[in-house]
N, C-alpha and C positions, 0 to 999 in steps of 0.2 A: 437373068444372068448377064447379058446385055450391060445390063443399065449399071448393076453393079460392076463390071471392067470398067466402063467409062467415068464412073464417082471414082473406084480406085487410082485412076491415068490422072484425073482432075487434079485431084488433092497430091499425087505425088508431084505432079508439075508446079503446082501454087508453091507446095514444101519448095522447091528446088529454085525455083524465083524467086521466092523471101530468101534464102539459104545466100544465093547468090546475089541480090541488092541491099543485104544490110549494111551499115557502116560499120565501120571495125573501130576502136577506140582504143586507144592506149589506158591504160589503167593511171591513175592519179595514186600519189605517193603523199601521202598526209604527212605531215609532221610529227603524230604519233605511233608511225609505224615504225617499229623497230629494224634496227640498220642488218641483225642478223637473226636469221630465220633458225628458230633451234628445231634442228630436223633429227639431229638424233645425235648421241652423244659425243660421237667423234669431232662434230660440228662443233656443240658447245664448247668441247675441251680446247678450244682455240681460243676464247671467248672468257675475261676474268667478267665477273657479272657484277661483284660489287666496285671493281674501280672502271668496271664500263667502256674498256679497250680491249683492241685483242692483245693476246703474250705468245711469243715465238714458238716455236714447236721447235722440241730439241726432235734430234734424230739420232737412228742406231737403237742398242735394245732397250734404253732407256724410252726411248718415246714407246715402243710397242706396250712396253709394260704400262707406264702411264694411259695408255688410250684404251688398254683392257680395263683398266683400275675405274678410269672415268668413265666406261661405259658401265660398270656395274655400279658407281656411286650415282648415275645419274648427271654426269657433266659439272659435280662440287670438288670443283679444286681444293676448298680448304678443307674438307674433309679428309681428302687426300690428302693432305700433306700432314694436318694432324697423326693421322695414322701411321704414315711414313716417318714423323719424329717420334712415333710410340717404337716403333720398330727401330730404328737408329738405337734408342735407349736402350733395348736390351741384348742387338748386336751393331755394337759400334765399330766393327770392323769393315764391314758391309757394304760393297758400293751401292749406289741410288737403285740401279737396275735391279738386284737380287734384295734390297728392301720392298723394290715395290712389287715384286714377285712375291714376298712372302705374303706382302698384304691381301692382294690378290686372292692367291691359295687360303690366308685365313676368311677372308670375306665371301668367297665362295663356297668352304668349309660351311662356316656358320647360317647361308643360306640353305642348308639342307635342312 
């Protein structure tokens, strides 16, 4: 019983000396790591993927809706927008925000 407390003390001190004398290293950034981390959709909707920049973030209900829109498409702007001009077309009254509301609701609709 002895011997094993003292293996156990051993090895947790050895643990705590390596723990404590490693070197720490900054992480290297290659040239093919991408400049934004797509962490989840809110992120990418900042983020145009095929022209490679980010695009401003409007604000007020217009952006809410757009960032529910993008998190269910998956962060695909043009999809979104395609569908926002299907919806323009059959109410073109409709500001941006209550377009992309309805899209929203049909695309959540249709995911049942």
């Amino acid at each position: 019983m002895d011997t094993l407390l003292l293996i156990v003390g051993l090895s947790a001190l050895l643990l705590l000396v390596m723990l404590l004398t490693r070197t720490r290293e900054k992480p290297s950034r290659s040239r093919n790591t991408p400049k934004v981390r797509w962490l989840d959709p809110a992120v990418q909707a900042t983020f145009d993927r095929q022209a490679g920049r980010a695009v401003t973030v409007p604000k007020g209900k217009d952006a809410m809706w757009e960032r529910k829109v993008l998190s269910q498409l998956r962060g695909d702007r043009a999809a979104m927008e395609r569908l926002v001009a299907g919806q323009a077309k059959r109410f073109p009254r409709a500001g941006r925000a209550e377009l992309l509301e309805r899209v929203y609701d049909d695309y959540v609709r249709d995911q049942r």
